[in-house]
N, CA, C and O atoms as CSV, one atom per row, in Angstrom:
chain,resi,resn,atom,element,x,y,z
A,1,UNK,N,N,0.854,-1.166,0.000
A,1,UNK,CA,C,0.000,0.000,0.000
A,1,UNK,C,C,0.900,1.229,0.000
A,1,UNK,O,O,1.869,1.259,0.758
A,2,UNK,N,N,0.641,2.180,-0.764
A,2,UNK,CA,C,1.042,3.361,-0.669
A,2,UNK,C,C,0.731,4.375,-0.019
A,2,UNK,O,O,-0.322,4.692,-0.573
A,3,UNK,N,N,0.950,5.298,0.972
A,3,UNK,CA,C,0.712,6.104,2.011
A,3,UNK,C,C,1.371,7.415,1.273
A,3,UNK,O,O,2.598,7.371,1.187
A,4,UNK,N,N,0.467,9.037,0.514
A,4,UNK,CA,C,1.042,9.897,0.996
A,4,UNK,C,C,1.006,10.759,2.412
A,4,UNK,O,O,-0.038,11.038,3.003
A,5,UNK,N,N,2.627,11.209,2.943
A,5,UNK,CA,C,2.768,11.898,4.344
A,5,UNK,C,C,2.991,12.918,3.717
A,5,UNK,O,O,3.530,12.988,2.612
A,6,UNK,N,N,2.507,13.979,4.519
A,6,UNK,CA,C,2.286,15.219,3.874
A,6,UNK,C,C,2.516,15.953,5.653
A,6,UNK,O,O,1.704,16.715,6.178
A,7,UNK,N,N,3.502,15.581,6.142
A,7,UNK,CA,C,4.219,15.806,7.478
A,7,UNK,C,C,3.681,15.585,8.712
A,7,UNK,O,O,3.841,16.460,9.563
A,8,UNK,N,N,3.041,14.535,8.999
A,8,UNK,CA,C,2.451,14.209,9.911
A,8,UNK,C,C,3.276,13.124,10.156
A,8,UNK,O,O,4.009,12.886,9.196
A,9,UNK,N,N,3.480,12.058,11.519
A,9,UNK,CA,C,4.247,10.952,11.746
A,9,UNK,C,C,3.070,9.694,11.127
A,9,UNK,O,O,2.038,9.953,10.509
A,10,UNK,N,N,3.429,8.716,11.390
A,10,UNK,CA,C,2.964,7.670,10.998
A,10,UNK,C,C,4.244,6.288,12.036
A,10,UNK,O,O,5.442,6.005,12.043
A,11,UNK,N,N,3.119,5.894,12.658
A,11,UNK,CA,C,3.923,4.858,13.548
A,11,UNK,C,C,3.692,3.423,12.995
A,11,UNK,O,O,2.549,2.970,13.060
A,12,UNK,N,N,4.899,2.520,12.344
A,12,UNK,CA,C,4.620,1.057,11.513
A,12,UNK,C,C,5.445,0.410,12.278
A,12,UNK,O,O,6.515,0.708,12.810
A,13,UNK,N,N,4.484,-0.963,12.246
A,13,UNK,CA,C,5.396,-2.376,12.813
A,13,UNK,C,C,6.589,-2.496,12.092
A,13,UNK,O,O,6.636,-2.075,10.936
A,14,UNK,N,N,7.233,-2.841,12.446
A,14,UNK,CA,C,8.798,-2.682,11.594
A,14,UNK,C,C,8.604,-3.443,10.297
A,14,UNK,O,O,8.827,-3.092,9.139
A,15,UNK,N,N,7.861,-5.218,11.076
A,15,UNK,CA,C,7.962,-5.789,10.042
A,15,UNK,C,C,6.885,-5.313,8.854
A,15,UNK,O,O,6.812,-6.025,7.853
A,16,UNK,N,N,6.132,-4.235,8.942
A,16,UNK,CA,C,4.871,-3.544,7.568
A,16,UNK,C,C,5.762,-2.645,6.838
A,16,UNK,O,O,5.312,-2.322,5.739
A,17,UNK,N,N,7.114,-2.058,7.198
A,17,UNK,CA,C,7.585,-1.174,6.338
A,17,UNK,C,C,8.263,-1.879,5.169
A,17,UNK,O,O,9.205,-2.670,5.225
A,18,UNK,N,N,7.681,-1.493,4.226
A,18,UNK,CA,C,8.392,-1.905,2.694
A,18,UNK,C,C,9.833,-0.838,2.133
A,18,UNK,O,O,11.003,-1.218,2.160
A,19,UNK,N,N,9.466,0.229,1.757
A,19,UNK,CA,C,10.296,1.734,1.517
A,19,UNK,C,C,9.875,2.654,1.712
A,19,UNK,O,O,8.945,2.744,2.513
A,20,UNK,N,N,10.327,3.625,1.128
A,20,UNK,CA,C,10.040,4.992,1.548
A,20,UNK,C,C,10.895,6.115,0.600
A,20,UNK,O,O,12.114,6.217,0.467
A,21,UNK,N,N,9.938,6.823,0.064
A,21,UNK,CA,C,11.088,8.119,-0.844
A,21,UNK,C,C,11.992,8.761,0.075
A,21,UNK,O,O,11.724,8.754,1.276
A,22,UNK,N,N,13.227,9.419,-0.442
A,22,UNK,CA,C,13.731,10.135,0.420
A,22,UNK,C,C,13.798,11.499,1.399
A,22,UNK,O,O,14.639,12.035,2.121
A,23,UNK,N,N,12.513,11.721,1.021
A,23,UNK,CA,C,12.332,13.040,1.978
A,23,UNK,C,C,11.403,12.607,3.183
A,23,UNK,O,O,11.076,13.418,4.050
A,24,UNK,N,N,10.821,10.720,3.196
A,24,UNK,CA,C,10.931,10.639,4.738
A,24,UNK,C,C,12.262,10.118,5.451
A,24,UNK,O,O,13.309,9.494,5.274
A,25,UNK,N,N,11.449,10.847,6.430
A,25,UNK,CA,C,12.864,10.232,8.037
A,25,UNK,C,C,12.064,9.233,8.714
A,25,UNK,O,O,10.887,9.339,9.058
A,26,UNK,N,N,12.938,8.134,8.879
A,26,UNK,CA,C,12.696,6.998,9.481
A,26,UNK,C,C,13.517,6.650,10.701
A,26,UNK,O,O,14.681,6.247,10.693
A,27,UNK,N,N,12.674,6.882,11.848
A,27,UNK,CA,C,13.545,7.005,13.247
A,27,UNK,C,C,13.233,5.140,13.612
A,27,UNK,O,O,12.200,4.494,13.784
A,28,UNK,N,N,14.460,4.839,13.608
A,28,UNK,CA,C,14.588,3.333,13.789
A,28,UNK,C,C,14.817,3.457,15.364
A,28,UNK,O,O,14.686,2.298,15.757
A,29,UNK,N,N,15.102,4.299,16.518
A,29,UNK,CA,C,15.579,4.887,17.674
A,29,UNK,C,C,14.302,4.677,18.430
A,29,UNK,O,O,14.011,3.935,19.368
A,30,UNK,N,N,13.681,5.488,17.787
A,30,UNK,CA,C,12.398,6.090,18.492
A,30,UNK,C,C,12.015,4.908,18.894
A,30,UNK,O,O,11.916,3.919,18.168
A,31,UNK,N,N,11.581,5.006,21.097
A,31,UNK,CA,C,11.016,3.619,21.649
A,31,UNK,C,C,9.547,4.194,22.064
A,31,UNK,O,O,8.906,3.641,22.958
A,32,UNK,N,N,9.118,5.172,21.467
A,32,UNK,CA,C,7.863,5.494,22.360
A,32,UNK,C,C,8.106,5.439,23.994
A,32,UNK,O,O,9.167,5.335,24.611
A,33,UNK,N,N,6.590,5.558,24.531
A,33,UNK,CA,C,6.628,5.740,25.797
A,33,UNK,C,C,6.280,4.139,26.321
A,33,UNK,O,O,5.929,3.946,27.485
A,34,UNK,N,N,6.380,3.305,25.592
A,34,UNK,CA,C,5.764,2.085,25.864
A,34,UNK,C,C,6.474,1.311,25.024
A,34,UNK,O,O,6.584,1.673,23.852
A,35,UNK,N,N,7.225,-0.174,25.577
A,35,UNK,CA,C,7.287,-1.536,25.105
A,35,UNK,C,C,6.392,-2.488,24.520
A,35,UNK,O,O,5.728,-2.827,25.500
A,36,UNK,N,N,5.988,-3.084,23.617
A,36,UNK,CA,C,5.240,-4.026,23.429
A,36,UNK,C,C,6.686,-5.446,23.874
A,36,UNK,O,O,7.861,-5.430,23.508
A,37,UNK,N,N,6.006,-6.450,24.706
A,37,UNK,CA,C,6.093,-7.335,24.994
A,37,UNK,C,C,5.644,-8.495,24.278
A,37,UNK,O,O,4.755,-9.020,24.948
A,38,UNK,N,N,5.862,-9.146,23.195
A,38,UNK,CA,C,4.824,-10.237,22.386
A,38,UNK,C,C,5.462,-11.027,21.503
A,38,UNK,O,O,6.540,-10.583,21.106
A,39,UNK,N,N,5.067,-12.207,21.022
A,39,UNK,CA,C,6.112,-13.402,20.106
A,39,UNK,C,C,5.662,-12.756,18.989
A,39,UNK,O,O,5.734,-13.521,18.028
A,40,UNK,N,N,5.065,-11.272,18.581
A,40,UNK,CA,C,4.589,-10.735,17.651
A,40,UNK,C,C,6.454,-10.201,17.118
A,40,UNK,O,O,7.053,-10.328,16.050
A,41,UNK,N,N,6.796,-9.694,18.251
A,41,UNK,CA,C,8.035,-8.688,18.244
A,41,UNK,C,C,8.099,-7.810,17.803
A,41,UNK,O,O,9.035,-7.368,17.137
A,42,UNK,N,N,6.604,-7.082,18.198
A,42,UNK,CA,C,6.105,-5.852,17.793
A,42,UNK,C,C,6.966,-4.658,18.199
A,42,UNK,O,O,7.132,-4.402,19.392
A,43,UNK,N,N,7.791,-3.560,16.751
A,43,UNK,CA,C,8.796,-2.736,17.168
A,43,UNK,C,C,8.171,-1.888,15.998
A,43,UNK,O,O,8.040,-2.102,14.793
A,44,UNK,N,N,7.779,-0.666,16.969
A,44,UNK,CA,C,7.341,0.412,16.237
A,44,UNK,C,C,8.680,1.359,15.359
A,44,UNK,O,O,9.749,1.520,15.947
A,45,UNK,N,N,8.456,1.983,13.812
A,45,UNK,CA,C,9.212,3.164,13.107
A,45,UNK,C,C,8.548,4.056,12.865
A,45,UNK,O,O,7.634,4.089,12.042
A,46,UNK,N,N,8.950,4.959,13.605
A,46,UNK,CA,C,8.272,6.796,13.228
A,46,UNK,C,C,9.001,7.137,12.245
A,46,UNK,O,O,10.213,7.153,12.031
A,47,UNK,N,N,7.836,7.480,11.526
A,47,UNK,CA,C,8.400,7.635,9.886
A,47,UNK,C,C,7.431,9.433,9.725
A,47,UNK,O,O,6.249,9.684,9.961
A,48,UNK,N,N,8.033,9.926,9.468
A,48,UNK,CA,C,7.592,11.561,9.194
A,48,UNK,C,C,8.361,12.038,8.260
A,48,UNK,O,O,9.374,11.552,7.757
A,49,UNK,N,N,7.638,13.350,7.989
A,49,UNK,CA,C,8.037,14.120,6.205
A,49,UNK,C,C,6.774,14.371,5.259
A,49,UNK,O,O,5.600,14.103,5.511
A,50,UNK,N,N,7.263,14.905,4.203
A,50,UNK,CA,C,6.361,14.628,3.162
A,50,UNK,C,C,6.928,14.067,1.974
A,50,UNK,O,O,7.830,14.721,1.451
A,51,UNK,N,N,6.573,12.956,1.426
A,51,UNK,CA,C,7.023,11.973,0.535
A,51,UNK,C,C,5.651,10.437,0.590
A,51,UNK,O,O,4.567,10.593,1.152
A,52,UNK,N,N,5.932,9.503,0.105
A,52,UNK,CA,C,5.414,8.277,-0.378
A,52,UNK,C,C,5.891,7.108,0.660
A,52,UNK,O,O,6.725,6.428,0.062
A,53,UNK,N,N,5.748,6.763,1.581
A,53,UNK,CA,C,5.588,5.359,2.036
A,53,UNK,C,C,5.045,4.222,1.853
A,53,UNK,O,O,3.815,4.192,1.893
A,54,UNK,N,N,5.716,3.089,1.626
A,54,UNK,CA,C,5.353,1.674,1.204
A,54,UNK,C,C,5.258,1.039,2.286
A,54,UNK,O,O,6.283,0.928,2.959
A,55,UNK,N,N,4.018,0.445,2.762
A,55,UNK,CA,C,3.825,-0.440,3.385
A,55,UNK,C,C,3.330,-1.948,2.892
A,55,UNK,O,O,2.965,-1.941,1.717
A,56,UNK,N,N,3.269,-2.863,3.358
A,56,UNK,CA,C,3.338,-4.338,3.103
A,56,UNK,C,C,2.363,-5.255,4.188
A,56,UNK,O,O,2.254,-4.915,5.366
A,57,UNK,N,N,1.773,-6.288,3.705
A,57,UNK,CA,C,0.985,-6.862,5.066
A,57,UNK,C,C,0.564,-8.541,4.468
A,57,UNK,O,O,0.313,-8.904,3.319
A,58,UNK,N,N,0.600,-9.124,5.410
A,58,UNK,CA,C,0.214,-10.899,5.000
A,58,UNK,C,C,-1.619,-10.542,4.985
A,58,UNK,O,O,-2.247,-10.498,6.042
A,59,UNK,N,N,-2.204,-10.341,3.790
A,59,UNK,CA,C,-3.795,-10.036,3.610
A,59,UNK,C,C,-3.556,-8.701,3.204
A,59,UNK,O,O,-2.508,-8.144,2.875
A,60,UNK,N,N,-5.075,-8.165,3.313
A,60,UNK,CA,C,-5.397,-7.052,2.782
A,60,UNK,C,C,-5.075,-6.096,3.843
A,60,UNK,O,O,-5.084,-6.437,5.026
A,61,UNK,N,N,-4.801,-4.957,3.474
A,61,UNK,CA,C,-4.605,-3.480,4.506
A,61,UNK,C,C,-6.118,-2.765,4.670
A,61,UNK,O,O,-6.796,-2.313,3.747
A,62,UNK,N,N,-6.379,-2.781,5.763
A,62,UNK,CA,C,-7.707,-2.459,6.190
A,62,UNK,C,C,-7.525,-0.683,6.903
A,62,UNK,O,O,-7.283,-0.374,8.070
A,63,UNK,N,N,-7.744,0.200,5.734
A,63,UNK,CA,C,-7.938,1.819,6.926
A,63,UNK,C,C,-9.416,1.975,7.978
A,63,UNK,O,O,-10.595,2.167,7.681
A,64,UNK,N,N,-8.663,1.780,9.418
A,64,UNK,CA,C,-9.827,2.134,10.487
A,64,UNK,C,C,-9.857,3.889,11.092
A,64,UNK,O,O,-8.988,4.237,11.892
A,65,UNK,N,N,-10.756,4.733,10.691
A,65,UNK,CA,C,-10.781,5.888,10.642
A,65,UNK,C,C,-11.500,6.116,12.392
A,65,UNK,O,O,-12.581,5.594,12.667
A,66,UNK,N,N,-10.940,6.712,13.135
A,66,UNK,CA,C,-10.982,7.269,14.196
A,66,UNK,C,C,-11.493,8.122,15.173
A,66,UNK,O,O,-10.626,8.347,16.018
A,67,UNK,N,N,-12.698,8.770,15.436
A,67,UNK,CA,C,-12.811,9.706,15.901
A,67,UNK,C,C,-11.968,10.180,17.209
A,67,UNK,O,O,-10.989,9.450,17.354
A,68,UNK,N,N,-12.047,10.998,18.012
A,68,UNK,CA,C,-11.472,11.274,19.092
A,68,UNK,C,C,-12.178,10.758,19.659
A,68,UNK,O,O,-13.355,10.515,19.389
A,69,UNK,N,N,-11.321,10.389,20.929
A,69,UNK,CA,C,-12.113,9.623,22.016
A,69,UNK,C,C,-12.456,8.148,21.471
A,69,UNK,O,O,-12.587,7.228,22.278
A,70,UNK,N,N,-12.565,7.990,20.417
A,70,UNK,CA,C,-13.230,6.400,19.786
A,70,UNK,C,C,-12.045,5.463,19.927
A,70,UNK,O,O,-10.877,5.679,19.605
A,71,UNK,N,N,-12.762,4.008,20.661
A,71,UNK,CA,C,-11.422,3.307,20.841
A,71,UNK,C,C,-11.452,2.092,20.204
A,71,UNK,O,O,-12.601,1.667,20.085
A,72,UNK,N,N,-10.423,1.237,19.658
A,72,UNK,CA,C,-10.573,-0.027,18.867
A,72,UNK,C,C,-9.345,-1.111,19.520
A,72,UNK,O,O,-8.235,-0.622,19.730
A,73,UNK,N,N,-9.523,-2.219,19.754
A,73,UNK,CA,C,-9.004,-3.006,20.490
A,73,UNK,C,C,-8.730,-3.664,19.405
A,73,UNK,O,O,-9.535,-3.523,18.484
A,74,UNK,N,N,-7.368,-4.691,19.153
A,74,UNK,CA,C,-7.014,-5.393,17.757
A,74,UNK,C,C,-5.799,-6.345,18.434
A,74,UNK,O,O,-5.052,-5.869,19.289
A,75,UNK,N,N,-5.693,-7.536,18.037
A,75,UNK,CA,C,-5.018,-8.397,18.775
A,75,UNK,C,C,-3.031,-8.000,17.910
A,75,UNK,O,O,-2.817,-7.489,16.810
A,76,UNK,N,N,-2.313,-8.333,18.621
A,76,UNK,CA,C,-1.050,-7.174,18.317
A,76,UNK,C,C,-0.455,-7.833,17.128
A,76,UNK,O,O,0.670,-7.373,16.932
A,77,UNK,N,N,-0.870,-8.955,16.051
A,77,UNK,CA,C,-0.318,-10.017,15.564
A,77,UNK,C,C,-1.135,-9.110,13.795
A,77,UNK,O,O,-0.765,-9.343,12.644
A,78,UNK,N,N,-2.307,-8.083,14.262
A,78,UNK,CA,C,-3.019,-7.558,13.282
A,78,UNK,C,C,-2.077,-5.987,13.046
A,78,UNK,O,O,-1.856,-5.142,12.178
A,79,UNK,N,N,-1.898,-6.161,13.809
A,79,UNK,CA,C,-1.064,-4.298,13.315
A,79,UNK,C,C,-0.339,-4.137,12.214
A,79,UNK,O,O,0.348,-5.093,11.854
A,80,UNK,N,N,-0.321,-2.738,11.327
A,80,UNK,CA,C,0.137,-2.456,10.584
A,80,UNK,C,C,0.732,-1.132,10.837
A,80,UNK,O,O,1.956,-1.070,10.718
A,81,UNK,N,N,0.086,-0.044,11.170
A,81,UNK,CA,C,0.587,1.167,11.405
A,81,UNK,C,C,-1.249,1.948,11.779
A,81,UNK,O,O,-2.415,1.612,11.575
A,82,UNK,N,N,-0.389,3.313,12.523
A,82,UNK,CA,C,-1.217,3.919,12.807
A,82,UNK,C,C,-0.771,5.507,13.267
A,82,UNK,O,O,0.208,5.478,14.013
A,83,UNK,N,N,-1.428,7.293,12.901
A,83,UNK,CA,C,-0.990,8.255,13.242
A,83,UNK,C,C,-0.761,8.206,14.845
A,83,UNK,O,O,-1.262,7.646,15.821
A,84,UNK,N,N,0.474,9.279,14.500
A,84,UNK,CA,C,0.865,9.291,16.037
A,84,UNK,C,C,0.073,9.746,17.013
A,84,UNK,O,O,0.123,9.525,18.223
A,85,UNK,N,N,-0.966,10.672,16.123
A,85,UNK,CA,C,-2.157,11.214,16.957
A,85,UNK,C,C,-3.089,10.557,18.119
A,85,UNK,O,O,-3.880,11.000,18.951
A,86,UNK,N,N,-2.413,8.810,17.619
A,86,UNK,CA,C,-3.653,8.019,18.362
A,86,UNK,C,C,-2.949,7.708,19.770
A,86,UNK,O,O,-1.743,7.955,19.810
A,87,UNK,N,N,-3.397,7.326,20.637
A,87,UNK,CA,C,-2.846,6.746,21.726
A,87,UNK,C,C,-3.389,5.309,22.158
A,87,UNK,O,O,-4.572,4.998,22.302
A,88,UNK,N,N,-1.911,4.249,22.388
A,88,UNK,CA,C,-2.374,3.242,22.729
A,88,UNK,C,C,-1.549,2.763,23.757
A,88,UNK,O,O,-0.598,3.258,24.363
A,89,UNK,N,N,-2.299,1.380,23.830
A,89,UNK,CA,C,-1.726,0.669,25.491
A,89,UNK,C,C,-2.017,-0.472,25.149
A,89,UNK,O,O,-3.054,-0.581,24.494
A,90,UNK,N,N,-1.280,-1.639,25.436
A,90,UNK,CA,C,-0.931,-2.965,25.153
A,90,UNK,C,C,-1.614,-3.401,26.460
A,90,UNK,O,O,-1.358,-2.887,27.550
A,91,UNK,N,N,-2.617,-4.516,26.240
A,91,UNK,CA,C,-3.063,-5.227,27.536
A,91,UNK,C,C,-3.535,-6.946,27.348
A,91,UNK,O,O,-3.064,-7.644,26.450
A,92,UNK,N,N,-4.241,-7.303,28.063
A,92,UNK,CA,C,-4.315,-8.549,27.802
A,92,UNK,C,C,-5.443,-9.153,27.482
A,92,UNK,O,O,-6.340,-8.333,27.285
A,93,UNK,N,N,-5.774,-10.278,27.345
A,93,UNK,CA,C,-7.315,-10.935,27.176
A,93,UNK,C,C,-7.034,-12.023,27.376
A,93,UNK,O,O,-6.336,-12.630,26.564
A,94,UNK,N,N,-7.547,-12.683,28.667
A,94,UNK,CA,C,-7.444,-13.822,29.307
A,94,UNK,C,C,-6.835,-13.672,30.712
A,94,UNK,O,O,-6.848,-12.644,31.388
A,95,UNK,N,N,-6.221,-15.033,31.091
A,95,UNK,CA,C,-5.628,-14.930,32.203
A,95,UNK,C,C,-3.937,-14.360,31.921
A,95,UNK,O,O,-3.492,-14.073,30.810
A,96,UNK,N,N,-3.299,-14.301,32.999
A,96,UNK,CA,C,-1.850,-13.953,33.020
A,96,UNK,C,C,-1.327,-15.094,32.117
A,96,UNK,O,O,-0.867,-14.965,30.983
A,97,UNK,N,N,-1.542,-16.681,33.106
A,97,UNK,CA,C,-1.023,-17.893,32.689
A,97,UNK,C,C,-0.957,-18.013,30.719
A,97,UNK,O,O,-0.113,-18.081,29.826
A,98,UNK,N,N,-1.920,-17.990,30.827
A,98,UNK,CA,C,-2.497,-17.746,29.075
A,98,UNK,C,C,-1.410,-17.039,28.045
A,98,UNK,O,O,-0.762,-17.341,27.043
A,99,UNK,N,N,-1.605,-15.985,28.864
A,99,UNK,CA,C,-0.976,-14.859,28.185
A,99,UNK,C,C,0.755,-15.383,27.925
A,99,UNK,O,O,1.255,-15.622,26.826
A,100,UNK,N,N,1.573,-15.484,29.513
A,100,UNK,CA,C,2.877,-15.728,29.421
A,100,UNK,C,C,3.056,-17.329,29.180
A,100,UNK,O,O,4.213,-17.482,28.788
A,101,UNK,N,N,2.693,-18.015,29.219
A,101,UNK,CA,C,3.061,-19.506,28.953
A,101,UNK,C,C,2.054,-20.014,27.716
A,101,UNK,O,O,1.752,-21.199,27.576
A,102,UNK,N,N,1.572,-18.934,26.832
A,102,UNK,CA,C,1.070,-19.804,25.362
A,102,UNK,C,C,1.568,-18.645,24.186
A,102,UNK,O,O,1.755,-18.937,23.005
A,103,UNK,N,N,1.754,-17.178,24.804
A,103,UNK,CA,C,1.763,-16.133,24.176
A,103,UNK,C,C,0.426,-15.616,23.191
A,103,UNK,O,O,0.292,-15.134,22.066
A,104,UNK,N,N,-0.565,-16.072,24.457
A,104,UNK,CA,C,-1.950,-15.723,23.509
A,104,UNK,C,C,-2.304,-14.275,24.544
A,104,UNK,O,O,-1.744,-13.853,25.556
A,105,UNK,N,N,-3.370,-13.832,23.835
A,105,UNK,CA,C,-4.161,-12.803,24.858
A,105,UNK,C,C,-3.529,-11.562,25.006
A,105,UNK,O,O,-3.630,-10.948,26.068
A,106,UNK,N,N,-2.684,-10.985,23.759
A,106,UNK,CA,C,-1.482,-9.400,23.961
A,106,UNK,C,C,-2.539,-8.669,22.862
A,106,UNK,O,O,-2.449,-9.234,21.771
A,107,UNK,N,N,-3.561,-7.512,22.864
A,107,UNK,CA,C,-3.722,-6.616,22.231
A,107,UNK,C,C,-3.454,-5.441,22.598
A,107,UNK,O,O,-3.189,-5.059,23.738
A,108,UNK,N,N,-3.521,-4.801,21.581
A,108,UNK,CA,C,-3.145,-3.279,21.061
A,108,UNK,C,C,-4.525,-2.433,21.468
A,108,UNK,O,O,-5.501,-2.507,20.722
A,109,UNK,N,N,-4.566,-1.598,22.722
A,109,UNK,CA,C,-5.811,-0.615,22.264
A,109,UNK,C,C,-5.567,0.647,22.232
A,109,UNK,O,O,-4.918,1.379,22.978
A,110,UNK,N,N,-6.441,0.912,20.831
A,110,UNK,CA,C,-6.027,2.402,20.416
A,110,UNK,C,C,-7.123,3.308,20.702
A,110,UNK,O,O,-8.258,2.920,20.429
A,111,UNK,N,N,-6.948,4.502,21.230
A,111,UNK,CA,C,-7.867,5.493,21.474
A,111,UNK,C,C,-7.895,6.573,20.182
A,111,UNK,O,O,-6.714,6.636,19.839
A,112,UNK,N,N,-8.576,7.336,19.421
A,112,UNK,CA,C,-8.652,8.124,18.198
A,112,UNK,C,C,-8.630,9.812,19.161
A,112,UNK,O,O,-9.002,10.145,20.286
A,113,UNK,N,N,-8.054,10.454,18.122
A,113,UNK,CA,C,-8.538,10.593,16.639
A,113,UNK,C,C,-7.019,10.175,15.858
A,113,UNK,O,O,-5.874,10.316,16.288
A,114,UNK,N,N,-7.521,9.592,14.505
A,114,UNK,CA,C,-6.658,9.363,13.878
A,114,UNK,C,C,-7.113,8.035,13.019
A,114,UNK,O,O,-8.139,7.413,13.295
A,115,UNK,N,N,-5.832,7.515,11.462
A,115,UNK,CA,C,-6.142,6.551,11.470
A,115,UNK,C,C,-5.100,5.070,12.212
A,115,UNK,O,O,-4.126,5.099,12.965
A,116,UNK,N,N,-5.831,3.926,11.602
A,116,UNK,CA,C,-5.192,3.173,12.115
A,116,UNK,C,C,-5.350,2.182,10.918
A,116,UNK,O,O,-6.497,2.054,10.491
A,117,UNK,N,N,-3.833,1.088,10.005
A,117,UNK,CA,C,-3.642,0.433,9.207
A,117,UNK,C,C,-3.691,-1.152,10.441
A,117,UNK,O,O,-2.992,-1.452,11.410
A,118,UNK,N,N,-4.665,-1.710,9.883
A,118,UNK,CA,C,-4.804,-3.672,10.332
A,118,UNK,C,C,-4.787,-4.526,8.983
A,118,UNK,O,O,-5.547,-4.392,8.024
A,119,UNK,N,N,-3.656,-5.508,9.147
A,119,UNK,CA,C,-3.801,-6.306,8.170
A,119,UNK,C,C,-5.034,-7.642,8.573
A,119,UNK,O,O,-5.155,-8.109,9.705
A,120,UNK,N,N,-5.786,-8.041,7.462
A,120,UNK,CA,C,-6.786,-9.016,7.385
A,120,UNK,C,C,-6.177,-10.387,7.857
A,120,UNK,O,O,-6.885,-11.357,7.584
A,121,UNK,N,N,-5.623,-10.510,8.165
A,121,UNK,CA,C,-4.560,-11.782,8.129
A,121,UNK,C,C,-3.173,-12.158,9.156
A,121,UNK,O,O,-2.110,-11.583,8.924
A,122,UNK,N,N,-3.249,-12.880,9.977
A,122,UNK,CA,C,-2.089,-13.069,10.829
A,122,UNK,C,C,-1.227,-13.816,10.798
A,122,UNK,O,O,-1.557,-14.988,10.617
A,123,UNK,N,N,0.088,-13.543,10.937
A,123,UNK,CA,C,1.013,-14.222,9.656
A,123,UNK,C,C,1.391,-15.389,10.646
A,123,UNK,O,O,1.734,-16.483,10.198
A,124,UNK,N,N,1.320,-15.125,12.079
A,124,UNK,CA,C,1.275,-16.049,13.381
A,124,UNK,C,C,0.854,-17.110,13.204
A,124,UNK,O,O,1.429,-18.187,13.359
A,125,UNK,N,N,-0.527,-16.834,12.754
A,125,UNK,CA,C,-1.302,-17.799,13.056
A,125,UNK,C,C,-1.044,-18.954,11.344
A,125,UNK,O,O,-1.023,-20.185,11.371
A,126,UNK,N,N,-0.964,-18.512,10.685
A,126,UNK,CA,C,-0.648,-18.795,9.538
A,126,UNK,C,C,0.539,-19.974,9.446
A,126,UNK,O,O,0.376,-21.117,9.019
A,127,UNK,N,N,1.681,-19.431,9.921
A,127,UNK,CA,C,2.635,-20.345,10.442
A,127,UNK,C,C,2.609,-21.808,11.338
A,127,UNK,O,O,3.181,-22.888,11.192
A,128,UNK,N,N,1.624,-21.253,12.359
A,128,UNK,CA,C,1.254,-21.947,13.517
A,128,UNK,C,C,-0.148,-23.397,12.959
A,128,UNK,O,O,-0.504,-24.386,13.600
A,129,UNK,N,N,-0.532,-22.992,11.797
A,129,UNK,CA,C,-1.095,-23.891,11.049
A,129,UNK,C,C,-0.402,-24.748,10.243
A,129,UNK,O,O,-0.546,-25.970,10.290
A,130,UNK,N,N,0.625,-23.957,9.225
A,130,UNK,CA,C,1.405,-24.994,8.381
A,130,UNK,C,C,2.393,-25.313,9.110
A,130,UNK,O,O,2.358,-26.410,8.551
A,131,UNK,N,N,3.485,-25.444,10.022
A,131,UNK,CA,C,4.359,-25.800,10.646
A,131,UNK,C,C,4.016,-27.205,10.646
A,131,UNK,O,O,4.605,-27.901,9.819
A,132,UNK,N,N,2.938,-27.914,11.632
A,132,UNK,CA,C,2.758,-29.061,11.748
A,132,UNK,C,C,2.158,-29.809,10.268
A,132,UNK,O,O,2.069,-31.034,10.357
A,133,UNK,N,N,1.802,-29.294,9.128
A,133,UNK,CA,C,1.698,-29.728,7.808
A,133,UNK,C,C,2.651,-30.345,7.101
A,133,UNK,O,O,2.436,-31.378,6.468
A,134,UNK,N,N,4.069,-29.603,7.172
A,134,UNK,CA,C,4.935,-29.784,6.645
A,134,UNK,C,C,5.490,-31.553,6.864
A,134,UNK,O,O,5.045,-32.281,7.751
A,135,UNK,N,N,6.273,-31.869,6.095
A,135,UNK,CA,C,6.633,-33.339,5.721
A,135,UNK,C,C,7.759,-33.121,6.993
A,135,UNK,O,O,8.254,-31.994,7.022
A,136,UNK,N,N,8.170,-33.983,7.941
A,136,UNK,CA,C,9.275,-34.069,8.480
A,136,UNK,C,C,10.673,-34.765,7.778
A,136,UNK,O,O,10.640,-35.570,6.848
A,137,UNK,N,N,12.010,-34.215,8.507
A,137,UNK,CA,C,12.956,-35.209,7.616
A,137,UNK,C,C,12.859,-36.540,8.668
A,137,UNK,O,O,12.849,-36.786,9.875
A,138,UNK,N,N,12.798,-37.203,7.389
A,138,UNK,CA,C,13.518,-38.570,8.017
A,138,UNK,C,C,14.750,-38.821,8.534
A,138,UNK,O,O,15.643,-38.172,7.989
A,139,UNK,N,N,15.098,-39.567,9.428
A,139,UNK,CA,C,16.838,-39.999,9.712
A,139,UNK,C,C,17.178,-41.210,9.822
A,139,UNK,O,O,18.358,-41.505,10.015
């Protein structure tokens, strides 16, 4: 997907950034005010300027448009990017146990205004299906 920035930030999972023309800046530094914790290895890039950004996603790129105050909860394995305008907080769904001994139950909730990029598709889970498909070697 193509994104014009027209100088606003734009915050992407590392792994959604494709390229970028050269009049954005891409702060690979930048830790926010918050860690994500997750077998996602969710690592945000503040990308600002005005120029063309390429983003990338396992499925379709879904734009969720924001009001202020409006909040959207999305499990952290769906992220793509989202304006810096939004504010979020990483929490859980389920028990603790769940959470740290299966690595299930880590979403993303975002408060608006702003948008927010979700891919249709989790590349997690995707894996976590064909892994056991695959032919083993013999020895």
């Amino acid at each position: 997907m193509a994104l014009e920035l027209t100088g606003q930030a734009l915050l992407i999972q590392s792994g959604s950034f494709l390229a970028a023309t050269p009049e954005i800046d891409i702060d690979t530094k930048w830790g926010g005010g918050r860690t994500f914790f997750s077998r996602e290895g969710l690592f945000l890039l503040r990308c600002t300027g005005t120029g063309t950004l390429f983003l990338s996603s396992y499925g379709a790129i879904h734009l969720v448009e924001l009001d202020a105050g409006q909040r959207y909860v999305v499990d952290t394995g769906h992220m793509v990017a989202f304006d810096d305008t939004v504010t979020y907080d990483v929490g859980r769904v389920g028990s603790w146990k769940s959470t740290l001994l299966g690595g299930e139950g880590l979403v993303v909730k975002l408060t608006g205004p702003g948008r927010f990029y979700l891919q249709t598709r989790n590349p997690e889970s995707f894996a976590e299906w064909l892994v056991p498909k695959l032919p083993s070697k013999r020895q």
